[in-house]
N, C-alpha and C positions, 0 to 999 in steps of 0.2 A: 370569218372575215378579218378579224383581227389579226390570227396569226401571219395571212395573208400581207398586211398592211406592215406588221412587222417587218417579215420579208423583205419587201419590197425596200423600207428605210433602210436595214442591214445591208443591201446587196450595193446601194446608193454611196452610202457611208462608207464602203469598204477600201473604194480607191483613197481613201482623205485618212486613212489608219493605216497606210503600206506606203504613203508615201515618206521619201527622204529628203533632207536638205541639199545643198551642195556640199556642203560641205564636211559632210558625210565618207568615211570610207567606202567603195564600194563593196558588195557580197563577191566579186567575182574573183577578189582578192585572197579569200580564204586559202582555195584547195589547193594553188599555188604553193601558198605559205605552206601551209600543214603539209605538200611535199617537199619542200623547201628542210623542214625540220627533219622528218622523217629520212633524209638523204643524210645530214647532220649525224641522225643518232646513228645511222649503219654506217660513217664514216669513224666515230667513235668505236664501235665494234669490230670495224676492224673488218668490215665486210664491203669491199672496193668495185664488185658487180653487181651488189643492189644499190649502191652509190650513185653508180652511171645511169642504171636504167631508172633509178628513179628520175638526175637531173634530164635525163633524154626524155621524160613522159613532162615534164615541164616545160622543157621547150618546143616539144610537140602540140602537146596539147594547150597552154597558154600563151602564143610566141608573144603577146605584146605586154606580157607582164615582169614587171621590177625582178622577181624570182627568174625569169629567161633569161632575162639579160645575164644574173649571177652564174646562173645556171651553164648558159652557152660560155660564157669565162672560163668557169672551173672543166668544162668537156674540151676547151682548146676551141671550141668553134666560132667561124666569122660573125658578126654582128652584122643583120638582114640589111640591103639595098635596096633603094629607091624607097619608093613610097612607104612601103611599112613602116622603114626605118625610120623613116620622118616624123608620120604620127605615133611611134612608138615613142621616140623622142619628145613630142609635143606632151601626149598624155603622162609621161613621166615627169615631164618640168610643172603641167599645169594642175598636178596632182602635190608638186610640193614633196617631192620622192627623194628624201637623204636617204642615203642606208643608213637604216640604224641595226645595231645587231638585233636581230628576233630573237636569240635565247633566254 
């Protein structure tokens, strides 16, 4: 009965230990970044087709993140229209999004 009642406290408790502030950076900003870097270092080595397909898996795969926007710059490509573009724009300013260099 007791471990039971455990349980149950832990399972209660668990949203109030995951939760984050606002002001907080979000997780989904990671893997962005860390291809973000990862294009950096084979840009340094001097290897110019893991460069591309890395910044192209970036703005594939995260179009609304700070690293896209860098990303679709450095590939030549247009910056999205209409609506994305807007709230891409929005969560970028309401995020407080300077670039700073990541290295």
């Amino acid at each position: 009965m007791k471990s039971a009642v455990l349980a149950l406290c832990a399972a209660l408790l668990a949203p109030y230990q995951c939760a984050t502030s606002k002001n907080e950076r979000p997780l989904e900003d990671t893997a962005p970044k860390a291809l973000w870097i990862l294009s950096e270092r084979f840009q340094k080595e001097g290897d110019g087709k893991a460069r591309e397909t890395t910044l192209q898996q970036i703005v594939e795969q995260y179009p609304g993140s700070r690293y896209a926007q860098r990303a679709r710059s450095e590939l030549g490509l247009p910056e999205p229209e209409g609506k994305e573009a807007k709230r891409n724009e929005a969560e970028r300013a309401e995020a407080g999004e300077d670039f700073e260099s990541d290295e």
